[in-house]
Every structure is written in structure tokens, then in C-alpha cells.
N, C-alpha and C positions, 0 to 999 in steps of 0.2 A: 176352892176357887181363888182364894186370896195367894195361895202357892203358887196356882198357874198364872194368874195374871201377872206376879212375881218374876216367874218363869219366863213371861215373853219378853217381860223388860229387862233381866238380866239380859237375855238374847239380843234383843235388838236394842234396848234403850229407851220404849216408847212403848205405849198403850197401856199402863197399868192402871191408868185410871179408867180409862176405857171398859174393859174385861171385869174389875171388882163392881164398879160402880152400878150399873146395873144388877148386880147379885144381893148387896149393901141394903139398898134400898129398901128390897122385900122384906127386911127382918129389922130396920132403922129407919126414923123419919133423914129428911135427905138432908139438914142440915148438918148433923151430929158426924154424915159419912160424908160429908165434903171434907169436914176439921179432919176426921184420923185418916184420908185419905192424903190429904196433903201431909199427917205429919208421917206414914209410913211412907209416899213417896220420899222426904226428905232421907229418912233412914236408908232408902233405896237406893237414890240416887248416888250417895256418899258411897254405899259398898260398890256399886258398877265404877262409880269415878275414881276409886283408890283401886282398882285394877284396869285402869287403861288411862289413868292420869297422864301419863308419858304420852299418849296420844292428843293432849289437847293443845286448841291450838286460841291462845289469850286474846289474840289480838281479834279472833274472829269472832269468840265469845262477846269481849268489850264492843264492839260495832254493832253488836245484833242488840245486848241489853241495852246499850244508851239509845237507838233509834229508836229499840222497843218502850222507851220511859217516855221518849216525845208522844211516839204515835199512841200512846195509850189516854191521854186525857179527849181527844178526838176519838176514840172510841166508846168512851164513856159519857161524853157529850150525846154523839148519836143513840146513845142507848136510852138517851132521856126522851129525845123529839123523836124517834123513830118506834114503826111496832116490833118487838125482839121478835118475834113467832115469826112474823115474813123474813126479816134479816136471819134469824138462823134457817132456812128454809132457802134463801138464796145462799149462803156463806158453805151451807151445807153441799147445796148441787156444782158450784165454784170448786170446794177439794174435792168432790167426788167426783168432778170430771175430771181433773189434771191428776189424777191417782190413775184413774183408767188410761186414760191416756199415754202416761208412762208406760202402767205394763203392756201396754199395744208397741211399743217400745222408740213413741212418741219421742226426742229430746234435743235442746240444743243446747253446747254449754255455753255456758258467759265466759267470753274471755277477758272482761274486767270484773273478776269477783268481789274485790274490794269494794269497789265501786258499788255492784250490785246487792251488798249485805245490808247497803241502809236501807234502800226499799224494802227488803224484806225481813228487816227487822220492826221497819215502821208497820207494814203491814201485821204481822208478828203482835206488836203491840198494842193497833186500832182494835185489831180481833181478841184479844185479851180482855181490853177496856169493852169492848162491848156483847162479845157474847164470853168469854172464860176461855176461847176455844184459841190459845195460841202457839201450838206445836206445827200442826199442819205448813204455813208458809216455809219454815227454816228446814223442815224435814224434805218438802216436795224442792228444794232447791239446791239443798246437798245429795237428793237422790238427782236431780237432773245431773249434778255437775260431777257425777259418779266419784264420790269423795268414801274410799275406803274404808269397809266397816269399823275394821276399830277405832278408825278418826272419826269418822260418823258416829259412832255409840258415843266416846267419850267428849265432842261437841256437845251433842245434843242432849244430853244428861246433862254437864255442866251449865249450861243455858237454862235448863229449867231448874237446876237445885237452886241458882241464882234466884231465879223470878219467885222463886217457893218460901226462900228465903227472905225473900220483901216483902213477899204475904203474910208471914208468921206474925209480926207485930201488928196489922192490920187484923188479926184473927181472935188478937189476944185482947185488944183495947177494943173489938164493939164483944167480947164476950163467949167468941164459938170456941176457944179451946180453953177447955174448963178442966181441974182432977179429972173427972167422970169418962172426959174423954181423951184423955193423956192417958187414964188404966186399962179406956177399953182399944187404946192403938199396942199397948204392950203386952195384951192378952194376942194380937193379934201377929204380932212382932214375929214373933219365931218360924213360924208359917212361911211370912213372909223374907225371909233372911233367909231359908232355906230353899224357897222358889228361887230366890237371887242368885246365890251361887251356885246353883245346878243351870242357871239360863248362862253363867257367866263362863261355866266347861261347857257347855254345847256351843255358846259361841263361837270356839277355837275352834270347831270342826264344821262347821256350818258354811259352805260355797259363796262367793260374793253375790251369783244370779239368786240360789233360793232364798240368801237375808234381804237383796232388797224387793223381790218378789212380796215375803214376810211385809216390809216395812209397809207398802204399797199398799196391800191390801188392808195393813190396820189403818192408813188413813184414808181407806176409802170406807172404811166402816165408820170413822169417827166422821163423814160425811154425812152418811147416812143415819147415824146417831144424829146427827143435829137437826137434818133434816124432820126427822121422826121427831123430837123434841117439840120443833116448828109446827110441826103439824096437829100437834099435841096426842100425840100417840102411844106417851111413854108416860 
């Protein structure tokens, strides 16, 4: 499982925490698979992002993390006065409607994109700060604005190695990445390195309709993940 979900993230750039984390679980309590999921995503994201480095683009990275650092204390605020079960639960039917939507082939693009990245970095960020769930806005908005796979992969990869990388120190000083779970992310490692660069050769051959099709459907999964979460189903 950690191969294939490896696998779709070489591919597209997204969902591998989606795909493992539910499998994790069954055989780990859920804290221990948060820490090596984040530090295998980092490992991940590095290998996808030193094969389509050339395709990023900085300036759109920087807009999305700095909006995402404001909007995130505002997420984390609501997360205190609000019940999280309902917010994920609305947060959830919110991406999983504009996922559908999309591939009904729903879209209009922003013709001020610049403009339009703080929004959706801020958003990006509030859902961070209050449910963990901050792929969805930057994803459904480079798919609206049909921003080319490999500038889509290597965006959206670099955006989260960032935010993963802000996390790290945060992970290390309340305690979650300990030895125990540093040996059991490198038990795990090779698995996943080899999922990686088998998603990163099919990428090349892979149609712009069927990747963002792909893309589409894994955030209308991680919609419904939330939702289920919310409902407490999982």
C-alpha cells in the first residue's frame, strides 16, 4: 500500500497521505502514522520535486505560503470555539462538491491569478490551522485554471514540502518524531522511493484529461474522507 500510494503521488503529486493513512492506521495507533507520514511525504516530495524542479514557479509558491501563515492562526482560533466534527463535515461536502463539479466540466478561469492566490492561499491556510486539510483549495484552483501537469506536480509538491517543513520542528519539540519513529519511517522508505519513481515514469505518458481527471477524483475522496472523519465513521 505505501508503494501505491507512493505511486499516485509520484503521478500526480497529491494523495499519499490520503491512500497510506487509512491502511497505517489498522496496524498503528494514529499518532505515531501522522510523524512517518509526514517524514516519508518529505522524503517524497524532494524526489518528485528534483524531477520537475524546472517546472516551478517561486513566485506562486511564495503567495500561497505567506497567505497560507496569515490564514492559518484564524483556523486554528475556530478550531478552539467551533465543533471540528461539523466543520469537517461541511469543509468536506464544500471540496467534494467543486471536485464534482469540475469533472462535470464545471470552470471559469481567473484572469487575475496573482491576485486570486492570496485567497486561496489564505483559505489553504485557515483549513490547515483548523482541520490539517490544506491541499484541496490550491489544488482545485490550479485544476480550474488548467495549469499544466508538470507545472501542477512540481507547484503543488513544492507548497506542501514547504508547509511539511514548518511542521517538522513543531513535531520534534511537543515529542511525535522520536528514534522509534525516524527507524520505523526508514523501514519504510524503500517501498516508498520505489512507488515514487515508477509514478514519476508514468507521469510522462499519462494525458492531460486522464491526470486531471486522477487529480479530481483524489480530492473528491479526501472530501469524503473528511466528511466520514466528521461523522465519525472512521
Amino acid at each position: 500500500m505505501i508503494f501505491l500510494a507512493a505511486l499516485n503521488a509520484g503521478l500526480t503529486g497529491i494523495g499519499y497521505a490520503l491512500i497510506s493513512l487509512p491502511i497505517l492506521i489498522i496496524f498503528l495507533p494514529p499518532k505515531p502514522v501522522v510523524s512517518i507520514i509526514l517524514i516519508l511525504s518529505i522524503i517524497l516530495n524532494l524526489i518528485v520535486l528534483i524531477e520537475a524542479r524546472r517546472s516551478v514557479d517561486l513566485r506562486r509558491i511564495w503567495t500561497l505560503i505567506a497567505a497560507g501563515v496569515v490564514g492559518m492562526p484564524f483556523g486554528t482560533h475556530l478550531l478552539k470555539v467551533a465543533d471540528v466534527n461539523l466543520l469537517k463535515v461541511l469543509i468536506g461536502a464544500v471540496i467534494t462538491g467543486f471536485a464534482l463539479a469540475l469533472m462535470k466540466g464545471f470552470s471559469r478561469k481567473v484572469k487575475h491569478e496573482k491576485l486570486a492566490l492570496l485567497p486561496v492561499g489564505l483559505t489553504s491556510g485557515f483549513l490547515n490551522g483548523a482541520t490539517a486539510i490544506c491541499g484541496p483549495p490550491v489544488i482545485l484552483f490550479f485544476t480550474n485554471q488548467g495549469v499544466e501537469k508538470q507545472a501542477f506536480r512540481a507547484n503543488v509538491v513544492a507548497y506542501f514540502l514547504i508547509l511539511n517543513m514548518f511542521t517538522i520542528p513543531y513535531f520534534i519539540l511537543n515529542g511525535l518524531i522520536t528514534p522509534p519513529i525516524i527507524q520505523a519511517s526508514l523501514t519504510l522508505a524503500p517501498a516508498m522511493i520505489l512507488g515514487a519513481v515508477s509514478g514519476i515514469i508514468f507521469s510522462r505518458r499519462v494525458r492531460e484529461d486522464i491526470f486531471r481527471r486522477i487529480v479530481l477524483i483524489i480530492v473528491a475522496l479526501t472530501g469524503l474522507f473528511s466528511i466520514a472523519a466528521g461523522l465519525r465513521l472512521l
